[in-house]
C-alpha positions as CSV (number, residue, x, y, z in Angstrom):
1,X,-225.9,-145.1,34.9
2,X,-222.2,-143.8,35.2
3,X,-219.4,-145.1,32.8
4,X,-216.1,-146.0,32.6
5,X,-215.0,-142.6,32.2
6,X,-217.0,-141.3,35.1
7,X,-214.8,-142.9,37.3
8,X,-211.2,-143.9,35.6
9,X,-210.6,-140.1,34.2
10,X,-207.1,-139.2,36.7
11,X,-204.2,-141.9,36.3
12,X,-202.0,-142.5,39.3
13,X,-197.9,-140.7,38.6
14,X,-195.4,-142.7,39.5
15,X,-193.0,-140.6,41.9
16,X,-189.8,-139.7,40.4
17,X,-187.3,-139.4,43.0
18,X,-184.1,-138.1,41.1
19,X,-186.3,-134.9,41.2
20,X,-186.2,-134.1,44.7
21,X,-183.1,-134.3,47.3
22,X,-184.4,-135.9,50.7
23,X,-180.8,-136.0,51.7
24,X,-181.5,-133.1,54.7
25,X,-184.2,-134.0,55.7
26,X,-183.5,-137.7,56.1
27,X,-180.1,-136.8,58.1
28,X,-182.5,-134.0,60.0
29,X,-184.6,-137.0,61.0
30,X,-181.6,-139.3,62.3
31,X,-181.0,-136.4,65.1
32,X,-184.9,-136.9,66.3
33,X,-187.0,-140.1,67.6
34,X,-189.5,-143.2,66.5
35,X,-190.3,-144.0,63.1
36,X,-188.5,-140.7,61.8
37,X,-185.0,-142.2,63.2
38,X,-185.8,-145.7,62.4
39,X,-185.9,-144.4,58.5
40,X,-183.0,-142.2,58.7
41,X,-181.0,-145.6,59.7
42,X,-182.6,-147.9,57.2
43,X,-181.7,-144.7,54.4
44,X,-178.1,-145.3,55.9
45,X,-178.0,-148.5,55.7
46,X,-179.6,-148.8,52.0
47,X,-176.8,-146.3,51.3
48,X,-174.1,-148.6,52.9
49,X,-175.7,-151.6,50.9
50,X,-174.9,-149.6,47.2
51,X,-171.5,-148.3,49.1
52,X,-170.7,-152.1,49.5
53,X,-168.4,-152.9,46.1
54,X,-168.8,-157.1,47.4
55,X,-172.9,-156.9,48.0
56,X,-175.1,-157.8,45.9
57,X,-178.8,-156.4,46.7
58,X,-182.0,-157.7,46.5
59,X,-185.1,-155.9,46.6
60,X,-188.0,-158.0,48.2
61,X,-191.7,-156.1,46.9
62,X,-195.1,-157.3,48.4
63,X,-198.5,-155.4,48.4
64,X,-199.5,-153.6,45.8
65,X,-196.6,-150.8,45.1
66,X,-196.6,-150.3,41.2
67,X,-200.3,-149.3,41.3
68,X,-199.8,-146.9,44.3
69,X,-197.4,-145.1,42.0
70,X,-193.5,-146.3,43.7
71,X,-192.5,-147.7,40.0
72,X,-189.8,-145.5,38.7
73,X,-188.4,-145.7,42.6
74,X,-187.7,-149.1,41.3
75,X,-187.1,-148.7,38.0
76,X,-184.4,-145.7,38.5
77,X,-182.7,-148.5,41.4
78,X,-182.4,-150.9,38.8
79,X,-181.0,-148.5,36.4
80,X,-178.4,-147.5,38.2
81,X,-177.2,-150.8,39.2
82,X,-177.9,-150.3,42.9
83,X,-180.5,-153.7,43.0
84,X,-179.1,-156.7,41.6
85,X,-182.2,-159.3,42.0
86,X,-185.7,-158.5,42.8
87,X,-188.0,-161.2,44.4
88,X,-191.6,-159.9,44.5
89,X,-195.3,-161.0,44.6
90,X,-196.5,-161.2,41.2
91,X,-199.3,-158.7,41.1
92,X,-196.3,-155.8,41.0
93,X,-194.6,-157.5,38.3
94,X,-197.9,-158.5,36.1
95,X,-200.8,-157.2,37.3
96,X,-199.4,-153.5,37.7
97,X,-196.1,-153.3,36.2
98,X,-196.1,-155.4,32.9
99,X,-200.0,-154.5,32.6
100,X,-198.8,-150.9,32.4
101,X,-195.7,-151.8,30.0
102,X,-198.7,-152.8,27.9
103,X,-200.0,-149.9,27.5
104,X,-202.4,-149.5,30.1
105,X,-202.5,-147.6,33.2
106,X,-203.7,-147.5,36.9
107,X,-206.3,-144.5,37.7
108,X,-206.7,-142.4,41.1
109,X,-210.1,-143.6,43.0
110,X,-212.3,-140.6,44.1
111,X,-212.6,-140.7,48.1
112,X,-215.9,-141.8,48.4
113,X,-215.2,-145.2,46.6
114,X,-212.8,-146.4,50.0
115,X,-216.1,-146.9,51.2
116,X,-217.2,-150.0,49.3
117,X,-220.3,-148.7,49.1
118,X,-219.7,-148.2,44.8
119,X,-218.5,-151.6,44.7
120,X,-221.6,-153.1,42.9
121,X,-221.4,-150.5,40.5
122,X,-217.7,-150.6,39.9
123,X,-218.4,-154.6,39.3
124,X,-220.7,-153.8,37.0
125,X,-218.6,-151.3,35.0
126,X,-216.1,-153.8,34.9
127,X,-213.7,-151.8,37.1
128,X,-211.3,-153.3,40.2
129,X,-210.3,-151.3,43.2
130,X,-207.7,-151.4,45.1
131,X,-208.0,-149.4,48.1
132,X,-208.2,-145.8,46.6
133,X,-206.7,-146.9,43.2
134,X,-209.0,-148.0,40.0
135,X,-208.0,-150.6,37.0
136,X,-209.8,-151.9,34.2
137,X,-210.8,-155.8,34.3
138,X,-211.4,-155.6,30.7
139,X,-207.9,-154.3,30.4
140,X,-206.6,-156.5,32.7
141,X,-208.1,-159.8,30.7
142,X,-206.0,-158.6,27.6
143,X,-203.2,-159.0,30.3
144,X,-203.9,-162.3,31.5
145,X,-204.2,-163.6,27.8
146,X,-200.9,-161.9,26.8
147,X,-199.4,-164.2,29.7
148,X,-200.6,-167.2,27.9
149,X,-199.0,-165.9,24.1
150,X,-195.8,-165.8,25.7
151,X,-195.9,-169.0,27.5
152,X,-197.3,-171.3,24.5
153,X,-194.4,-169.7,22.5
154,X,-192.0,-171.1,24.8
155,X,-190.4,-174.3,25.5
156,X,-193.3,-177.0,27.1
157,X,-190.8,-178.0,30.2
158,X,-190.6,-176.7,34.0
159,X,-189.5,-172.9,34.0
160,X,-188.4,-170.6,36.9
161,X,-190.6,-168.0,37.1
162,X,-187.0,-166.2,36.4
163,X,-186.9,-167.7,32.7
164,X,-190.8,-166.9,32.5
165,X,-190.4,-163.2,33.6
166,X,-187.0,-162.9,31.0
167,X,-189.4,-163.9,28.2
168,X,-192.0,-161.1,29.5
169,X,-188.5,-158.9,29.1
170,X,-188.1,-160.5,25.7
171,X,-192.2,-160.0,24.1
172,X,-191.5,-156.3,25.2
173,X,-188.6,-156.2,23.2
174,X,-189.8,-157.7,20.5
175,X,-193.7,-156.3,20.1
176,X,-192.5,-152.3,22.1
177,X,-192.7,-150.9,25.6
178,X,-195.9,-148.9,25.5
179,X,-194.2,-146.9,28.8
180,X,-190.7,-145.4,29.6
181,X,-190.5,-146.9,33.0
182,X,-191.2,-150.4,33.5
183,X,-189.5,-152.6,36.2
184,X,-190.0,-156.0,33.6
185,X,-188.3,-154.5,30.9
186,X,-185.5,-151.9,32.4
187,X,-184.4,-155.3,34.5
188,X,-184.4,-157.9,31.2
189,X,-182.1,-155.4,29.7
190,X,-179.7,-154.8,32.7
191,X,-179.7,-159.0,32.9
192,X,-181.3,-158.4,36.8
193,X,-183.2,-161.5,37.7
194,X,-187.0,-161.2,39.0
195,X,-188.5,-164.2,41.0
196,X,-191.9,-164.7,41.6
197,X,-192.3,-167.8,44.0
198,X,-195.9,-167.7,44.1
199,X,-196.5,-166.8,40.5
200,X,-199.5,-168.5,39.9
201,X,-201.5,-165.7,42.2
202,X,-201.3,-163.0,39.9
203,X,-202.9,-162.4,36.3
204,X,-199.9,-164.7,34.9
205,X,-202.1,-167.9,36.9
206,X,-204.6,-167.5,34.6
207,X,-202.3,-167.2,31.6
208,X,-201.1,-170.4,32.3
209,X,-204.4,-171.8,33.5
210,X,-205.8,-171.1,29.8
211,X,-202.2,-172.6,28.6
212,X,-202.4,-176.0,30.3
213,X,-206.3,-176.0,29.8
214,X,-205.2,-176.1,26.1
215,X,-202.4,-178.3,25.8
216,X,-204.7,-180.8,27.8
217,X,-202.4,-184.1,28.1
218,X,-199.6,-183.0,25.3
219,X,-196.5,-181.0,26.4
220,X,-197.1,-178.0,28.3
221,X,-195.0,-174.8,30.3
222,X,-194.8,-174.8,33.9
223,X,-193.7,-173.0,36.7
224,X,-191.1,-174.8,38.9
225,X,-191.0,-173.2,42.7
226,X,-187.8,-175.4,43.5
227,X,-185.9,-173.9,41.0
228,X,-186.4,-170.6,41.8
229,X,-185.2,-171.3,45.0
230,X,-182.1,-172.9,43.6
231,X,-181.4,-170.3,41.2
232,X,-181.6,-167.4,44.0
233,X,-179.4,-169.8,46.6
234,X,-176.6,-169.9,43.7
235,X,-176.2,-166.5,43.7
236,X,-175.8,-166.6,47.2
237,X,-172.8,-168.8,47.0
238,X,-171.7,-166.9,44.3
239,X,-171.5,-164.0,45.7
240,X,-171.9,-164.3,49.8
241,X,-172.3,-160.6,50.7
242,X,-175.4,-159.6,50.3
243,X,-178.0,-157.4,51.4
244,X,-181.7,-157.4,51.3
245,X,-184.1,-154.2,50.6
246,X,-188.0,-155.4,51.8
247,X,-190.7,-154.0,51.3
248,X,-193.5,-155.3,53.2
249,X,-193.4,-159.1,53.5
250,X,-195.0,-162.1,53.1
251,X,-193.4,-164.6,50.4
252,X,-191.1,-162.2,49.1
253,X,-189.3,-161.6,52.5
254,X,-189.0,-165.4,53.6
255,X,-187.7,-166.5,50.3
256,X,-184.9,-164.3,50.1
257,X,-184.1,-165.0,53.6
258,X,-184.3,-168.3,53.2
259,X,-181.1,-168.6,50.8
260,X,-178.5,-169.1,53.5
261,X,-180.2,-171.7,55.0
262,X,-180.8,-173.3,51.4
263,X,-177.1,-173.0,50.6
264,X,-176.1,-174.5,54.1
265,X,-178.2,-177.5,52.9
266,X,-176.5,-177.7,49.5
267,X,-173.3,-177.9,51.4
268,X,-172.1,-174.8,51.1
269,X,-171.5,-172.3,54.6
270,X,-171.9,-168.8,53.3
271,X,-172.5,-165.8,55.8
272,X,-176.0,-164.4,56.8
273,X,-177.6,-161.5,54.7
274,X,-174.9,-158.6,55.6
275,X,-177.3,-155.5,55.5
276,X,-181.3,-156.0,55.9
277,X,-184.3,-153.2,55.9
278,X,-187.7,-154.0,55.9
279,X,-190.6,-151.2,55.4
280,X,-193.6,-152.8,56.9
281,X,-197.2,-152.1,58.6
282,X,-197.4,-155.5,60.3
283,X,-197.2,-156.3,63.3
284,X,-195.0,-158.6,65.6
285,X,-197.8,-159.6,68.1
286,X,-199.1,-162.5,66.1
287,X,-196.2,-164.3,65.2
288,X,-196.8,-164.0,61.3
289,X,-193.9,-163.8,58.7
290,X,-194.3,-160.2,57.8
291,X,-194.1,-158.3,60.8
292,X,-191.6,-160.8,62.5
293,X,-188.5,-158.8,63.1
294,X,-184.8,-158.7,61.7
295,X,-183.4,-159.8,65.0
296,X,-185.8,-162.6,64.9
297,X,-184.5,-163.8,61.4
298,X,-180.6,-164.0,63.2
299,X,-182.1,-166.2,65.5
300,X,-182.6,-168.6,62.1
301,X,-179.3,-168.1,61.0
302,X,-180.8,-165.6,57.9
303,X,-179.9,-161.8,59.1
304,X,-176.2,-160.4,60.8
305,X,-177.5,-158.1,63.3
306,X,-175.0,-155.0,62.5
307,X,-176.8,-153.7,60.1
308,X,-180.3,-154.1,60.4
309,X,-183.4,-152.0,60.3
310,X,-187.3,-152.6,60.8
311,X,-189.1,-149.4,59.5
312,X,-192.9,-149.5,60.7
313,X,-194.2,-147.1,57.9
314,X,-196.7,-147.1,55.1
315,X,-194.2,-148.1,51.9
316,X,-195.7,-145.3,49.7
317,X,-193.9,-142.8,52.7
318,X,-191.3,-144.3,53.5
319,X,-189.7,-146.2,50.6
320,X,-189.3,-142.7,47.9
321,X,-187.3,-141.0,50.6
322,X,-185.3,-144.2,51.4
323,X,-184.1,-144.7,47.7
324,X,-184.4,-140.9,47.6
325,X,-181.5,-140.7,50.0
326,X,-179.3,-143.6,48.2
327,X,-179.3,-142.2,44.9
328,X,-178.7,-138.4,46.0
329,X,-176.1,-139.7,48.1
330,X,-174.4,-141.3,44.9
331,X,-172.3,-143.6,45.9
332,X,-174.4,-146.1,42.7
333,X,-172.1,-143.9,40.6
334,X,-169.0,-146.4,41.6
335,X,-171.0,-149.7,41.0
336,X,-171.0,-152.0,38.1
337,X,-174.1,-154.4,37.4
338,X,-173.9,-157.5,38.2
339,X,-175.9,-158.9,35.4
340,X,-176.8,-162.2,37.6
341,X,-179.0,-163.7,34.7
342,X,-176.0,-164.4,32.9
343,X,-174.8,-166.3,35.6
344,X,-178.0,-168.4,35.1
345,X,-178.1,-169.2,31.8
346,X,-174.2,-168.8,30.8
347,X,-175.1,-170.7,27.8
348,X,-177.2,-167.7,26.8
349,X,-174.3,-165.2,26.9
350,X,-171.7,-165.4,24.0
């Protein structure tokens, strides 16, 4: 019978793209056609976003990105102030980022296991797969239950899953980073906010399953949606200009777009999302939220149409020499944090 170490032996590396200049080959690709154009644009356009002294960015991350290895993409963008709120599914930020910030890591799947015909055995070695990636369920259970420490230490009230995701920040802090590069912790020190709208799917849900299961009718944490949405719609009035980075869809995509139609409600006319590229595999036939195109959004009042760019590409291709190009072309160099969690809890900042 194979172990553990028969089949989690080779840990995924996380691409590290202030080692490599795409700059030439990106502009190469704008003189030729399809996809290869398409991403030359959207790299222009993510360079015009950072360029953009007045707009603040916000990176938009479905599917599973931190396991496939794009984390220091994100944590160098956050580190050199070129994303200013992140509003992701939250598998990358528990599941795969914090779960690594714990000390554990994410492990390369041999080619025969894309099959599913190991799947049995992998289930009975306590070992999930995700596509042609490999991570620990026993592992991951010491994730879940750190979930629950952190939220039976604070206050029993309705939290954004911004103020949960701060405290994540904060137990790092407090107990060590067990990694160099972790998206949680490099954004709770730069003060950039991380929404999760759907928070509960992800190994934080059972965290807070086991949290409320043992507070049974006394005071308890919870995760309040509504805020989130107002707390991301205030930072769209404070700052109108904005521009939104996507990669792939879903929940993620729709909530961010969603803040100028939020603000409108609130009483407040600010302009639609200035700059707007989405990397994506989905497609437009069947009407579904993540392959529905920018030009689609304008017709909802969400997305200007000047600068906008669909990129039909596989994130773990497209997105390193996207960011790639953005940070060689280093125009981040000019551009001060915005440090929006301070406008969130000003009470917090002396």
């Amino acid at each position: 019978m194979p172990t553990k170490s028969d089949y989690l032996h080779t840990t995924v590396e996380h691409i590290d793209v202030t080692k490599f200049n795409p700059v030439p080959l990106v502009e190469a690709m704008s003189k030729t056609a399809f996809t290869a154009r398409d991403l030359a644009r959207a790299a222009d356009i993510t360079h015009r976003m950072v360029e953009d002294k007045d707009c603040g960015v916000i990176l938009c991350l479905a599917g599973s990105l931190v396991s496939a290895g794009l984390k220091k993409v994100f944590v160098d963008a956050i580190r050199c102030n070129m994303v200013d709120a992140i509003v992701s599914t939250g598998a990358n930020i528990v599941d795969q980022d914090f779960f690594e910030a714990l000390g554990f890591r994410h492990w390369v799947g041999e080619e025969k296991l894309r099959s599913g015909m190991f799947d049995a055995e992998l289930r009975d070695l306590h070992i999930d797969r995700i596509y042609d990636t490999l991570i620990d369920e026993d592992q991951l259970r010491i994730c879940d239950d750190t979930t629950r420490v952190i939220a039976d230490e604070l206050e029993p009230r309705p939290h954004s899953s911004r103020e949960y995701i701060r405290a994540m920040g904060a137990y790092l802090e407090k107990n060590g980073c067990k990694t160099p590069d972790s998206i949680v912790f490099e954004a709770y020190k730069a003060d950039v906010p991380i929404f999760c709208p759907a928070f509960s799917d992800c190994s934080a849900g059972f965290g807070l399953v086991a949290h409320q299961h043992a507070r049974g009718d006394g005071p308890k944490l919870s995760l309040d949606s509504a805020k989130d949405f107002y707390e991301l719609t205030q930072l769209k009035i404070a700052n109108p200009t904005t521009g939104l980075f996507m990669v792939g869809g879903g929940v993620p995509k729709n909530f961010a777009q969603d803040i100028v139609v939020a603000a409108d409600v609130m009483g407040q006319e600010v302009p639609m999302h200035k700059y707007a590229v989405q990397v994506t595999v989905a497609d437009v036939r069947d009407g579904a939220l993540s392959g529905s195109t920018l030009k689609e959004a304008s017709s909802w009042g969400k997305v200007d149409l000047a600068f906008e760019q669909m990129v039909y590409s596989e994130a773990t291709l497209a997105v390193p020499l996207i960011f790639g190009y953005a940070y060689h072309k280093g125009s981040w160099k000019a551009r001060t944090g915005r440090k929006w969690n301070r406008l969130l809890e000003p009470a917090a900042v002396s």
